[in-house]
Gaussian input, Z-matrix of N, CA and C with variables (Angstrom, degrees):
# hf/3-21g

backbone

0 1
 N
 C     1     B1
 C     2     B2     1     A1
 N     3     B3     2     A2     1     D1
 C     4     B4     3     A3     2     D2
 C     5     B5     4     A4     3     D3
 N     6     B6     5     A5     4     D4
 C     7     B7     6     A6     5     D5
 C     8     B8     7     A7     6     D6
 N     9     B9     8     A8     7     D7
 C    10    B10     9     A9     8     D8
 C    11    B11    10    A10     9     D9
 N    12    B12    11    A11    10    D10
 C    13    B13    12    A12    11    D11
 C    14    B14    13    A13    12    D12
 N    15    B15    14    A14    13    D13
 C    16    B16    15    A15    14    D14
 C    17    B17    16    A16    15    D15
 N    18    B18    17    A17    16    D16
 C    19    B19    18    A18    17    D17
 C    20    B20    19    A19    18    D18
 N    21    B21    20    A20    19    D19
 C    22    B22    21    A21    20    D20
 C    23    B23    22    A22    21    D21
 N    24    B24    23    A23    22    D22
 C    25    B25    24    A24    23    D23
 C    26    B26    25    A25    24    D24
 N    27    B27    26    A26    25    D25
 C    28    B28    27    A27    26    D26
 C    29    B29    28    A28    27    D27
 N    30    B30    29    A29    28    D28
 C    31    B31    30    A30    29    D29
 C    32    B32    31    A31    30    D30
 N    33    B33    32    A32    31    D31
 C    34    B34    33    A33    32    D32
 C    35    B35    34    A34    33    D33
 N    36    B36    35    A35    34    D34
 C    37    B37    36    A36    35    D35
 C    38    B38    37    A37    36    D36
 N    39    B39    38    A38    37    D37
 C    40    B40    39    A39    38    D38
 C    41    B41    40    A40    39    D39
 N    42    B42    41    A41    40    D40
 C    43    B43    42    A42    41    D41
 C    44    B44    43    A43    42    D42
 N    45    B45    44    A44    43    D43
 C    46    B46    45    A45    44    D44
 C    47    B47    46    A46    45    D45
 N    48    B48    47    A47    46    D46
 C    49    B49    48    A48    47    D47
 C    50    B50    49    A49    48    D48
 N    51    B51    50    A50    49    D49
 C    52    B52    51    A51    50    D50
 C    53    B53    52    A52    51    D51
 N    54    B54    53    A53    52    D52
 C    55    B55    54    A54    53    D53
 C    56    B56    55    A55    54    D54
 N    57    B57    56    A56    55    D55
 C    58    B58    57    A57    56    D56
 C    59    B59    58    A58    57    D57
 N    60    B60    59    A59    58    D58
 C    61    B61    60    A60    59    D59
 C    62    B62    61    A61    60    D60
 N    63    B63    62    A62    61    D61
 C    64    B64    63    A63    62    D62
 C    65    B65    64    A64    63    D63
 N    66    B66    65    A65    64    D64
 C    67    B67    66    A66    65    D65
 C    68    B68    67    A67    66    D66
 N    69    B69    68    A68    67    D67
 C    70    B70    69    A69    68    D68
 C    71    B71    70    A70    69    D69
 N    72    B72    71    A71    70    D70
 C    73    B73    72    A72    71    D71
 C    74    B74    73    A73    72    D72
 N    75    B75    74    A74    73    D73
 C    76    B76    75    A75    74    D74
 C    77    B77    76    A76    75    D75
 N    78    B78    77    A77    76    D76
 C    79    B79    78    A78    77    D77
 C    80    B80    79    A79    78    D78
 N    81    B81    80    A80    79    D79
 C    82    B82    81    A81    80    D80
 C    83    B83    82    A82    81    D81
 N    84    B84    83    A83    82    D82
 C    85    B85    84    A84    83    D83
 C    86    B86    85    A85    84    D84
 N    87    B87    86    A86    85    D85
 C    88    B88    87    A87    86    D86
 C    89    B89    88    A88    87    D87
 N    90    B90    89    A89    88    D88
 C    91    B91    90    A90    89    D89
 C    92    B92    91    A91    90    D90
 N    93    B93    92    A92    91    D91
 C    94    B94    93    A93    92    D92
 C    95    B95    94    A94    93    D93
 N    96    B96    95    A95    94    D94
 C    97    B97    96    A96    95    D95
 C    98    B98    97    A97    96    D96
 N    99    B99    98    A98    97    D97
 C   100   B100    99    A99    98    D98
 C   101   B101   100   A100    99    D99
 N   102   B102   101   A101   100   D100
 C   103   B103   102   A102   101   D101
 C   104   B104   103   A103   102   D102
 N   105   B105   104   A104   103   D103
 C   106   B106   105   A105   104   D104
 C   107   B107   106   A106   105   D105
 N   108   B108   107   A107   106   D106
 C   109   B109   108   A108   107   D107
 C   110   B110   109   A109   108   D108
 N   111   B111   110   A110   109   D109
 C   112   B112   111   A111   110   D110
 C   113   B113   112   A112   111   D111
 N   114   B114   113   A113   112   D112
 C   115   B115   114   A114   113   D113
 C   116   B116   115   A115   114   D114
 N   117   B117   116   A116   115   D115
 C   118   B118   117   A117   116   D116
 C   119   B119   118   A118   117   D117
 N   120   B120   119   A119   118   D118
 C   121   B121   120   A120   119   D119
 C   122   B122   121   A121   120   D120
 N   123   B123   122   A122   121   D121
 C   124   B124   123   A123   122   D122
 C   125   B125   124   A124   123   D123
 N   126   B126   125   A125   124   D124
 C   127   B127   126   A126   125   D125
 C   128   B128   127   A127   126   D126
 N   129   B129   128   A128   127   D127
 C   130   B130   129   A129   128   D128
 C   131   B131   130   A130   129   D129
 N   132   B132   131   A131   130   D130
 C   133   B133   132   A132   131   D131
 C   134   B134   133   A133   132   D132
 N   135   B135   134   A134   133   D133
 C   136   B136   135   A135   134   D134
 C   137   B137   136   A136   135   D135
 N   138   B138   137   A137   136   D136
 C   139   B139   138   A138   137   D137
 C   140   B140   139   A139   138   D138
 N   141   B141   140   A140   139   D139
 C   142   B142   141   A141   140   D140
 C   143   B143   142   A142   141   D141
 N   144   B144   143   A143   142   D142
 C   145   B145   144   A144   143   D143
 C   146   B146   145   A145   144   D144
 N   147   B147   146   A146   145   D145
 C   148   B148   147   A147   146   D146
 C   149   B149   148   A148   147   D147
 N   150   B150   149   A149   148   D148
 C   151   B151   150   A150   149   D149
 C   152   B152   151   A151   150   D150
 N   153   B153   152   A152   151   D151
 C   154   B154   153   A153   152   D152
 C   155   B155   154   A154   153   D153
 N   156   B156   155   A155   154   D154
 C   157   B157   156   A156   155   D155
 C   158   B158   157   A157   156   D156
 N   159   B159   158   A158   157   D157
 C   160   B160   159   A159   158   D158
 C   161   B161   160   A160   159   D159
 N   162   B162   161   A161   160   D160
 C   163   B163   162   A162   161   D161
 C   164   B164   163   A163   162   D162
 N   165   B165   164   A164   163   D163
 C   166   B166   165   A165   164   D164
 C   167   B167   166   A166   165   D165
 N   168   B168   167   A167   166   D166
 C   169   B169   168   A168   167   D167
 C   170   B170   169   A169   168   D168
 N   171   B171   170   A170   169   D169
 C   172   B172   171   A171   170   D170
 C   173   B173   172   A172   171   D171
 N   174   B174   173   A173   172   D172
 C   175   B175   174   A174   173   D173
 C   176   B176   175   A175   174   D174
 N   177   B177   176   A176   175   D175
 C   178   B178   177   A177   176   D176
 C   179   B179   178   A178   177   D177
 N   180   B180   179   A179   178   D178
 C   181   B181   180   A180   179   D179
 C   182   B182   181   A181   180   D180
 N   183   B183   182   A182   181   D181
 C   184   B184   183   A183   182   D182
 C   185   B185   184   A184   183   D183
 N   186   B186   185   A185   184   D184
 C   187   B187   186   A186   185   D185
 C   188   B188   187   A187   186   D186
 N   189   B189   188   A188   187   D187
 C   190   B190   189   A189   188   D188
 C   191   B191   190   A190   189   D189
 N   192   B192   191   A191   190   D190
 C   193   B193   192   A192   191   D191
 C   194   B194   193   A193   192   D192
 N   195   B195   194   A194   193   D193
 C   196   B196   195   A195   194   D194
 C   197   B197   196   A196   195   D195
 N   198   B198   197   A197   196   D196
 C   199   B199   198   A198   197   D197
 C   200   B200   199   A199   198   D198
 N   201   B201   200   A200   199   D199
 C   202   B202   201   A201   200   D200
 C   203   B203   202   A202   201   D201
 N   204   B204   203   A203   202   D202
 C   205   B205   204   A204   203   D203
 C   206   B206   205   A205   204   D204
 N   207   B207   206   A206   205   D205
 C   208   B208   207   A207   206   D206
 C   209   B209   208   A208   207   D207
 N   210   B210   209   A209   208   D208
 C   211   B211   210   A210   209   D209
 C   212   B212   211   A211   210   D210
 N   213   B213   212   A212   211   D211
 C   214   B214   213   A213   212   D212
 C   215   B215   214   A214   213   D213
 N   216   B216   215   A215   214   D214
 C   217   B217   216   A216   215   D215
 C   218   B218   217   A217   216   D216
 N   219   B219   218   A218   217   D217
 C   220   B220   219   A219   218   D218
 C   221   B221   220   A220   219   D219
 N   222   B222   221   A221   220   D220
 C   223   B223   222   A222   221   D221
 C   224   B224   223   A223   222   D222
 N   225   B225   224   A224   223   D223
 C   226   B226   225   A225   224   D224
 C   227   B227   226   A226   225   D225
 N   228   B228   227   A227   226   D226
 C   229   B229   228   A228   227   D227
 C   230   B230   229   A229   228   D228
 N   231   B231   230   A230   229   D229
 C   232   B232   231   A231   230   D230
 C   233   B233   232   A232   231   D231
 N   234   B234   233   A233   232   D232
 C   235   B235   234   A234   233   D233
 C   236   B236   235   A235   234   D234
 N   237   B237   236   A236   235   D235
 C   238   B238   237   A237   236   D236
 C   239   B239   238   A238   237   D237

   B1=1.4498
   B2=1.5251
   B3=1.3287
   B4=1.3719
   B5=1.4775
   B6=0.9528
   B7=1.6415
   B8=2.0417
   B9=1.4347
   B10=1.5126
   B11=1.6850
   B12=1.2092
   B13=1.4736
   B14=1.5733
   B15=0.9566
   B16=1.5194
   B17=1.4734
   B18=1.7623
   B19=1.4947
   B20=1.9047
   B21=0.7525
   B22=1.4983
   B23=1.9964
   B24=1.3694
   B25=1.3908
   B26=1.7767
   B27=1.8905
   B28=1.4130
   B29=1.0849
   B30=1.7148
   B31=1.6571
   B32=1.6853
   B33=1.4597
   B34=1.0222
   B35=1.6845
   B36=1.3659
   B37=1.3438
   B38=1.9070
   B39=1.1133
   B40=2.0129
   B41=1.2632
   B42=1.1876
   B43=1.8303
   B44=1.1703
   B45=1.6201
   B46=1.3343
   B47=1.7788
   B48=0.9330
   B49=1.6960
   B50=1.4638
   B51=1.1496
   B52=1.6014
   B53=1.5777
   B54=1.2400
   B55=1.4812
   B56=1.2423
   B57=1.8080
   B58=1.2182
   B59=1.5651
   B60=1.4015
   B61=1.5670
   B62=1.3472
   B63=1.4225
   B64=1.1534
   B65=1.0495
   B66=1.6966
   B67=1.5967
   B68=2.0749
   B69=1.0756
   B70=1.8112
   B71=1.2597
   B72=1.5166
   B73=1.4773
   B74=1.6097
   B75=0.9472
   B76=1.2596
   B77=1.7279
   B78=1.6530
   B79=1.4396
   B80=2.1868
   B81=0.9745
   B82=1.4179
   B83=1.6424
   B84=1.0319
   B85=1.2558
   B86=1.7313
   B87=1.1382
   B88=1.8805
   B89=1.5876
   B90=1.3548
   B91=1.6325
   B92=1.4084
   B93=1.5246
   B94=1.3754
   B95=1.7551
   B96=1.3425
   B97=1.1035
   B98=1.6889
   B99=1.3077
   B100=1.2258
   B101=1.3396
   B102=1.4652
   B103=1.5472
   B104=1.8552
   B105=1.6849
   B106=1.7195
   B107=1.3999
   B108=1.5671
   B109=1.2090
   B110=2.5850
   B111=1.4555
   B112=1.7240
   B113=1.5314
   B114=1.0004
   B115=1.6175
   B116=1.5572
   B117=1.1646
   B118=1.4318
   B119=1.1764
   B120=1.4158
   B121=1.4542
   B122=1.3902
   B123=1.4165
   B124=1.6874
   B125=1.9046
   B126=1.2130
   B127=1.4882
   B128=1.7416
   B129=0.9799
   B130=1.5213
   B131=1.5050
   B132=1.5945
   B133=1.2825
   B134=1.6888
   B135=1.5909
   B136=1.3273
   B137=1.8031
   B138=2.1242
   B139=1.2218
   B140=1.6177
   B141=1.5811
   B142=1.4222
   B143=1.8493
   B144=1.2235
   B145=1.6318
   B146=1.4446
   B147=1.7002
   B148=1.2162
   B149=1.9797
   B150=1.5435
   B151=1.6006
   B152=1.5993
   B153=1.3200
   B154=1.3982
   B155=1.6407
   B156=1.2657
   B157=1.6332
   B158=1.4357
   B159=1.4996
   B160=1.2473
   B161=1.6765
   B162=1.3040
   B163=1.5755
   B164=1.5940
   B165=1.4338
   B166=1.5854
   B167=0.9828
   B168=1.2655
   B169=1.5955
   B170=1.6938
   B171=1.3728
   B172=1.5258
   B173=1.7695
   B174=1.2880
   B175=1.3326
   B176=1.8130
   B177=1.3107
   B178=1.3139
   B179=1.6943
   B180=1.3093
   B181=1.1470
   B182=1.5252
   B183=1.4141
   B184=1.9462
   B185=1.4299
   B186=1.0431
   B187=2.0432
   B188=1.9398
   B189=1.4203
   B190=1.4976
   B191=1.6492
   B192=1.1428
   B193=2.0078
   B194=1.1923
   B195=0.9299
   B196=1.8565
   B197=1.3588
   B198=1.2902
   B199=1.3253
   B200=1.8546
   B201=1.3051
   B202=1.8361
   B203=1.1742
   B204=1.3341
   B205=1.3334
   B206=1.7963
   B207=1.5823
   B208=1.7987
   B209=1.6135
   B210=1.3822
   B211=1.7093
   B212=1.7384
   B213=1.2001
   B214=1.3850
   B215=1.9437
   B216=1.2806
   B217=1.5049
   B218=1.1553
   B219=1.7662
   B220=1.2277
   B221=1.9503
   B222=1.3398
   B223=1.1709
   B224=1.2831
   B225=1.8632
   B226=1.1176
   B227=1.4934
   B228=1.0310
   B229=1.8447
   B230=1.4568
   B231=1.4055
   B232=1.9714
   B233=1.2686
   B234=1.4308
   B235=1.9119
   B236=1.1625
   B237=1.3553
   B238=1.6316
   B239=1.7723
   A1=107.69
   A2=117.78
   A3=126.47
   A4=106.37
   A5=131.31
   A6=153.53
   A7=85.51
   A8=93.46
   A9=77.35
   A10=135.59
   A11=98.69
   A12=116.73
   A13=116.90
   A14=109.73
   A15=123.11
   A16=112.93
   A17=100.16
   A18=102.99
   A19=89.64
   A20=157.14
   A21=168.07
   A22=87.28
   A23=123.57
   A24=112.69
   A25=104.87
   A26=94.49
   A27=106.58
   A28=94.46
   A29=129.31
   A30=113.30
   A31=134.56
   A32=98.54
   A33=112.94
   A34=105.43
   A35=117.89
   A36=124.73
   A37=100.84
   A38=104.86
   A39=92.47
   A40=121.46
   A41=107.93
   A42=102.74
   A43=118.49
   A44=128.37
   A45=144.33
   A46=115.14
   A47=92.57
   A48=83.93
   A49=140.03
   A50=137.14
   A51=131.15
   A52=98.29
   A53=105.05
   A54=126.73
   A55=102.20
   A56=113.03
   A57=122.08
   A58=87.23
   A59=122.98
   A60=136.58
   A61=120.60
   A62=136.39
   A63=147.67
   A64=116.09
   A65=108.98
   A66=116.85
   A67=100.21
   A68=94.08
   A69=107.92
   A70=100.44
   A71=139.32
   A72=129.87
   A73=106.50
   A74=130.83
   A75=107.44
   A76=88.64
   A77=100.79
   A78=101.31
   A79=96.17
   A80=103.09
   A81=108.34
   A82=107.03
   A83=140.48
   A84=127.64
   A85=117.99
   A86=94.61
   A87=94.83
   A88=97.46
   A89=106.57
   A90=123.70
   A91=112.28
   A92=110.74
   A93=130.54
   A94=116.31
   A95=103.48
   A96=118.50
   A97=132.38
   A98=131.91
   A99=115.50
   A100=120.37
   A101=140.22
   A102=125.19
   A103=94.74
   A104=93.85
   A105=94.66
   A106=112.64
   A107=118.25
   A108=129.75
   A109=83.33
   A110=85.65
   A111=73.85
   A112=102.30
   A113=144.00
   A114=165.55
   A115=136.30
   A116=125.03
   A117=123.58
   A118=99.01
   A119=143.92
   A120=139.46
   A121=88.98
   A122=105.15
   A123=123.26
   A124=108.05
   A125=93.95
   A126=96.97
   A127=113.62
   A128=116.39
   A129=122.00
   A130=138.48
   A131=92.87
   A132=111.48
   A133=137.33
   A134=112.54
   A135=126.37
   A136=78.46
   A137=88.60
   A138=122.57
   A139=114.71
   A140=98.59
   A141=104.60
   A142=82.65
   A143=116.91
   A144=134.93
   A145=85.67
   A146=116.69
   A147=128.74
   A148=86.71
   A149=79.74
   A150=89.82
   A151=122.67
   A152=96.18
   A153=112.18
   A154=126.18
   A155=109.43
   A156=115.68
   A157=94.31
   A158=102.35
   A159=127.08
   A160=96.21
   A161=137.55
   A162=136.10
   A163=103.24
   A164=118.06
   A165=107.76
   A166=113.92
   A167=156.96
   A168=151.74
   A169=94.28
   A170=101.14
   A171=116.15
   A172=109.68
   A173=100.20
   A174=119.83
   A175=89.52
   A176=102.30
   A177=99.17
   A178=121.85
   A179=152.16
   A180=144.24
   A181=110.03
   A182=107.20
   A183=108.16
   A184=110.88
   A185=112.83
   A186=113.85
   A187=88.31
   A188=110.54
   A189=98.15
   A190=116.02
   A191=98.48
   A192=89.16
   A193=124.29
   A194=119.24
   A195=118.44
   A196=105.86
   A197=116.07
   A198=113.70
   A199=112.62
   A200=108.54
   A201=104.23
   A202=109.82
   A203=143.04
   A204=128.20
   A205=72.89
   A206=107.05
   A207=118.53
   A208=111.51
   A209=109.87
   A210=122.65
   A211=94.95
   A212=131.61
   A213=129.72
   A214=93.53
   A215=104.88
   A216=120.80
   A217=120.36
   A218=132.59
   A219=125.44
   A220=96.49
   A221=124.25
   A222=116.60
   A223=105.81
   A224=103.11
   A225=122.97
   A226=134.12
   A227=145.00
   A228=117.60
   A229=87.78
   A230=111.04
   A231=109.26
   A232=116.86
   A233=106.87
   A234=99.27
   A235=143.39
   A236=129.43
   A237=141.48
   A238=79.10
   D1=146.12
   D2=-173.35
   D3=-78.89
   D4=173.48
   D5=-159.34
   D6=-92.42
   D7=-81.11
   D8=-171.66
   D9=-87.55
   D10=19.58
   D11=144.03
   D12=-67.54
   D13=-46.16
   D14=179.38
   D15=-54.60
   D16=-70.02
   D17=-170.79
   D18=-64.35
   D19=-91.98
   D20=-144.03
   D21=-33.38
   D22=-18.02
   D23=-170.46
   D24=-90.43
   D25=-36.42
   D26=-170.56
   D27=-66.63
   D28=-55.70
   D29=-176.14
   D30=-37.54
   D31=-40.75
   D32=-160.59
   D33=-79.79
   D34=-27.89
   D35=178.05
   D36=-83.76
   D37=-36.00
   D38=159.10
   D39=-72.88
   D40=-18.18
   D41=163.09
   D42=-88.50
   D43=13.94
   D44=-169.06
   D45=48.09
   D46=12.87
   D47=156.13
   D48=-76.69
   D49=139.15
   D50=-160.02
   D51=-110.28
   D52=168.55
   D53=-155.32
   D54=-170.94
   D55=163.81
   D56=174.39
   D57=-132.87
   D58=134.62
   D59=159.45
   D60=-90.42
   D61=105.95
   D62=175.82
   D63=-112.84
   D64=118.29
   D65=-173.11
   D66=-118.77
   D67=146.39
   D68=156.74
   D69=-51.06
   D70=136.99
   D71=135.27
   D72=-128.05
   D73=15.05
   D74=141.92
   D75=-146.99
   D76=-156.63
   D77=-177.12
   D78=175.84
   D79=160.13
   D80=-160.41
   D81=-142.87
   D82=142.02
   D83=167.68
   D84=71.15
   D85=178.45
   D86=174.51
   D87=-63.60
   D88=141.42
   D89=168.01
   D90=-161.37
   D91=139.57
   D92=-176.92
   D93=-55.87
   D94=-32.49
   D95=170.63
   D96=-126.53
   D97=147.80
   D98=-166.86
   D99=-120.94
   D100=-171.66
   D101=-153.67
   D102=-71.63
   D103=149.77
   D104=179.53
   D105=102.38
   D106=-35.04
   D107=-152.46
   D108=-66.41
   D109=152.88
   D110=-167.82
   D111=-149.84
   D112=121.87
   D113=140.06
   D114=-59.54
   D115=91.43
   D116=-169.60
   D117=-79.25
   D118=158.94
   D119=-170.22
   D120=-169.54
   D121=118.69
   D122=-170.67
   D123=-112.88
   D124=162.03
   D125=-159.55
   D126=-54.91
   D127=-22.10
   D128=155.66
   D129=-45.74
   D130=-16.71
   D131=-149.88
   D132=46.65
   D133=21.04
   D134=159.93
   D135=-70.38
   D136=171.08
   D137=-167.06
   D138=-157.52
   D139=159.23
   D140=-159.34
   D141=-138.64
   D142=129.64
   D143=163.21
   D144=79.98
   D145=-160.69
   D146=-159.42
   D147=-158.46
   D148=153.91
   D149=152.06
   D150=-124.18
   D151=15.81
   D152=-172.30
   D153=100.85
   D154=27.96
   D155=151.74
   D156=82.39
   D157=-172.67
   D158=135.78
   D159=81.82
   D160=-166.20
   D161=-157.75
   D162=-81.51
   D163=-29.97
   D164=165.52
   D165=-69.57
   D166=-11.35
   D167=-168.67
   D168=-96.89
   D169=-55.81
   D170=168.44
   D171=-22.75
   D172=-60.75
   D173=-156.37
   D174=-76.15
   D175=-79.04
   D176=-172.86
   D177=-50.67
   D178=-25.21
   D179=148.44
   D180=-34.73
   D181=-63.62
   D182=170.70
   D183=-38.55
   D184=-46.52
   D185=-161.35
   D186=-79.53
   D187=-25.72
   D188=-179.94
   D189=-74.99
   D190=-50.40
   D191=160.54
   D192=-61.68
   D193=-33.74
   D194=170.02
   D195=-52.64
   D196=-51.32
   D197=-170.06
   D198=-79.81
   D199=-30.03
   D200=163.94
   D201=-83.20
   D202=23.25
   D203=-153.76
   D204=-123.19
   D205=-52.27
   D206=-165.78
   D207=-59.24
   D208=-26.82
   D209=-178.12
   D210=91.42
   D211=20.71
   D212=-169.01
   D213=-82.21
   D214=137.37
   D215=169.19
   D216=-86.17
   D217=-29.54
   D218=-156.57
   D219=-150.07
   D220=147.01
   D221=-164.36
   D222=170.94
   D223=103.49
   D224=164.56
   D225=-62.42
   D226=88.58
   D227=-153.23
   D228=-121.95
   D229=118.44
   D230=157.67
   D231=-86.96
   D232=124.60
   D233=155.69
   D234=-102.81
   D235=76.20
   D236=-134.78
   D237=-66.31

């Protein structure tokens, strides 16, 4: 994750706003993005970084409101 991805996450959680952080940790095959690559996705579903577009970002923004919508704190999600 980048530096000012980061600070832009800390701000936003001192301004009490919530977010879900979704990073790559592993990755297999050709991919747009590579391990680390990281996405803040706020209850709006606006967004901050990428994980590389396309129907996984798709996907994962959805699983990020599901998961602020549920009040859940911690959340593993694989996408084989």
């Amino acid at each position: 994750m980048n530096r000012e991805l980061l600070a832009l996450i800390n701000s936003e959680i001192e301004d009490g706003e919530s977010g879900v952080l979704c990073t790559v940790t592993e990755e297999s095959g050709s991919t747009p993005r590579s391990k680390g690559a990281s996405m803040w996705v706020r209850r709006d579903g606006s967004i901050s970084g990428t994980i590389g577009g396309g129907l996984i970002e798709f996907e994962t923004i959805k699983k990020a409101g599901e998961l602020l919508a549920s009040g859940e704190t911690v959340l593993v999600w694989r996408k084989d």
